[in-house]
C-alpha positions in Angstrom: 41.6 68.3 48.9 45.0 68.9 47.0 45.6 69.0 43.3 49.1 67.4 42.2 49.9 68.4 38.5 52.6 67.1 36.7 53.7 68.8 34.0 54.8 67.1 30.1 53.7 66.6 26.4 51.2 64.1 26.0 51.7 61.1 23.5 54.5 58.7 23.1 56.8 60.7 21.6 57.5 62.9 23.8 56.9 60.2 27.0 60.6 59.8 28.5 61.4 63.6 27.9 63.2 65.7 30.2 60.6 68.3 29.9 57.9 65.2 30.9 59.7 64.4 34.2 56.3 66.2 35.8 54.4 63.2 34.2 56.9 60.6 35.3 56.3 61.9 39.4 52.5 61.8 38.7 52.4 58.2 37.2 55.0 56.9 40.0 53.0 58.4 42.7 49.6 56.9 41.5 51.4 53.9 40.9 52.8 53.3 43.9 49.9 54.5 46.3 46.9 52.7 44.6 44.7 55.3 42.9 42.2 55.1 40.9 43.0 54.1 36.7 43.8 57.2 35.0 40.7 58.8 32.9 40.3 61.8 30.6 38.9 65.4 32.7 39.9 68.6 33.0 41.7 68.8 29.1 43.6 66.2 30.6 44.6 62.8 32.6 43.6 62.7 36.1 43.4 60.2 38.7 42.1 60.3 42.3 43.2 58.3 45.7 44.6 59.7 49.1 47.8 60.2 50.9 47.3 60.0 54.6 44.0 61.8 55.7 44.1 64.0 52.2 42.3 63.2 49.3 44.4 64.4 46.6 43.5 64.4 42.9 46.2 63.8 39.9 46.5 65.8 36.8 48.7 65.3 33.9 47.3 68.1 31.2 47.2 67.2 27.8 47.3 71.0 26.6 50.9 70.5 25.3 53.2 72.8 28.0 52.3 75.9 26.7 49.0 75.7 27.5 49.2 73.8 31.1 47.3 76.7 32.7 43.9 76.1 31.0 43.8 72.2 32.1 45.0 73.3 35.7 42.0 76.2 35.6 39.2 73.9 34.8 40.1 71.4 37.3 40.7 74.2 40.3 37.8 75.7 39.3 35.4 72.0 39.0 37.3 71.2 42.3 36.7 74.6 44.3 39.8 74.6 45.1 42.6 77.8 46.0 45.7 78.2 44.0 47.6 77.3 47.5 45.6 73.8 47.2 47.5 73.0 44.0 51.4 71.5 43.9 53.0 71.8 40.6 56.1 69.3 39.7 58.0 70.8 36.7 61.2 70.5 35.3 63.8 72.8 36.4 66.9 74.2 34.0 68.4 76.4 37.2 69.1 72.9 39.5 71.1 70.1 39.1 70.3 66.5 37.5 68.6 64.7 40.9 68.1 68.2 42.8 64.6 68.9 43.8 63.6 72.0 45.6 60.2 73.4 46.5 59.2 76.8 46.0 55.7 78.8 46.7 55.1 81.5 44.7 57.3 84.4 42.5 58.1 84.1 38.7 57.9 81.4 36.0 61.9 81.8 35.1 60.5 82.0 31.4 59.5 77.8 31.9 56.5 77.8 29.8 53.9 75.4 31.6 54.6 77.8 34.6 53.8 81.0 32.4 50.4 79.4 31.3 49.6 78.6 34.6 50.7 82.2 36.1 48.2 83.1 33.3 45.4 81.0 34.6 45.5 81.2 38.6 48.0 83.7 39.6 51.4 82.8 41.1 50.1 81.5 44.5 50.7 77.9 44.3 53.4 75.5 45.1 56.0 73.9 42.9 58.1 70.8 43.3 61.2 71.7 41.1 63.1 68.6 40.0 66.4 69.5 38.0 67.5 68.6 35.2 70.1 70.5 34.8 71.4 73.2 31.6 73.1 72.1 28.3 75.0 75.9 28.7 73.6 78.2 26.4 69.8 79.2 25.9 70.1 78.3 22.1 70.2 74.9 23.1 67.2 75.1 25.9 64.1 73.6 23.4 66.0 70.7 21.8 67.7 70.1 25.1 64.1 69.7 27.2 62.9 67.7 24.8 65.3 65.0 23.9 64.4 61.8 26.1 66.5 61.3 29.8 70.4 59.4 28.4 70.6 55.5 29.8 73.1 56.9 32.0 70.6 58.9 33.9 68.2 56.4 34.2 69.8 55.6 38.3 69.3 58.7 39.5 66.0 59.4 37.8 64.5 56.1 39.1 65.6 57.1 42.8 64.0 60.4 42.4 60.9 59.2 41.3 60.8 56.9 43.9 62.0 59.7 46.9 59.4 61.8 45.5 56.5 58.7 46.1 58.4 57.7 49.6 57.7 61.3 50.7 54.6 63.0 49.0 52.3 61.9 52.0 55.0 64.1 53.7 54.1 67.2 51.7 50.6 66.9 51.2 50.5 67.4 55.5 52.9 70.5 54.9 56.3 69.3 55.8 58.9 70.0 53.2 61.5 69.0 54.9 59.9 65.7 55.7 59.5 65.1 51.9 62.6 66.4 50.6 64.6 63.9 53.5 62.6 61.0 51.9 64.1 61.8 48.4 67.5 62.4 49.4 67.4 58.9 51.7 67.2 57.7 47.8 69.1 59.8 46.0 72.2 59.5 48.4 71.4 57.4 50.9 74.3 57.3 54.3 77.1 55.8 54.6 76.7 53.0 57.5 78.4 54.0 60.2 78.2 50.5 61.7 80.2 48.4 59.6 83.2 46.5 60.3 86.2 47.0 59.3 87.9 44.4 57.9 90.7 42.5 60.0 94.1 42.0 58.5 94.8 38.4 58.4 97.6 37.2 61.5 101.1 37.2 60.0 101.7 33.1 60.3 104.7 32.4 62.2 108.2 32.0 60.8 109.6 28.0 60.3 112.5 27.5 62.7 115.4 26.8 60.9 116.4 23.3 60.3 118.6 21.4 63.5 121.9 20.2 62.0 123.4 19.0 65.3 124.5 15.5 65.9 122.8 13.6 68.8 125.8 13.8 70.8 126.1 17.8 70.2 122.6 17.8 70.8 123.0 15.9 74.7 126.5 18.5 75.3 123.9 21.5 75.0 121.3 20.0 77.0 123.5 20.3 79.9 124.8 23.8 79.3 
């Protein structure tokens, strides 16, 4: 069994925040691959189904952030599961808007769901880090996470969300690479290399110029 958490705020207020993006993957990955209706466990939202030959639980804590770790505890601990059974999607300051990257393991990079969670189960899980890029100075971090995702982001967060679904069977059976493909294939897909090009249309053929000659002029030259 695998545990997915997503990481967010809960309530409406705080539903298309950067900081929820965590909560976005979870919803479009039980949305799209037929789990069960969400219901209230663990100090949270979780949700069950599988992907592939994996059953694979969804959690969305509802802790606030800063307290992720105890909702992730409780459920790794009902579930008897291993920290390297649990995949945490979180918002990431350090990567570009539509970059995701995985990581196992190492620090928290002062992201406070992370730091709750070190707190709870130790370091040794996975992480699913989906950018959102830096407003530039640190003083601006907390306002900047949670303000909700500009209209003109919407594009690219849609494709990510919809990479991350394509490919999460992918990761659940261990291949990153596999998974990460699957988003980029939305994010920015190829270029086909089978197209046509486009034919210049024939240049038409120049009128010949009017014929002046008498019809005696014209027998003389016949006979040239």
């Amino acid at each position: 069994m695998k545990l997915l958490v997503g990481l967010g705020n809960p309530g409406a207020k705080y539903a298309q925040n950067r900081h929820n993006i965590g909560f976005m993957a979870m919803d479009r990955i039980a949305t799209d691959h037929g789990f069960s209706s969400w219901r209230s466990k663990f100090q949270g939202q979780t949700c069950e189904g599988r992907l592939g030959s994996e059953k694979v639980t969804l959690l969305k804590p509802e802790t606030f952030m800063n307290l992720s770790g105890q909702s992730v505890g409780e459920a790794m601990r009902y579930l008897k599961l291993a920290p390297d059974d649990i995949i945490v999607f979180h918002d990431e300051l350090d990567l570009a808007p539509g970059k995701v990257r995985l990581k196992t393991g190492g620090g928290h990079a002062g992201h406070n769901g992370l730091r709750s969670i070190h707190g709870h189960i130790g370091p040794d899980y996975d992480r699913v880090r989906m950018g959102i890029g830096h407003p530039g100075h640190k003083d601006a971090v907390a306002g900047y996470v949670l303000r909700d995702f500009p209209k003109a982001d919407a594009e690219w967060l849609d494709d990510e969300l919809r990479g991350i679904s394509d490919g999460i069977a992918e990761l659940i059976a261990g291949d990153g690479g596999k998974f990460l493909n699957a988003i980029a294939l939305r994010v920015a897909p190829p270029r086909s290399s089978k197209s046509t090009p486009k034919t210049a249309k024939p240049s038409p053929e120049p009128e010949p110029a009017p014929d002046n000659r008498s019809a005696m002029q014209k027998l003389v030259d016949r006979f040239r």
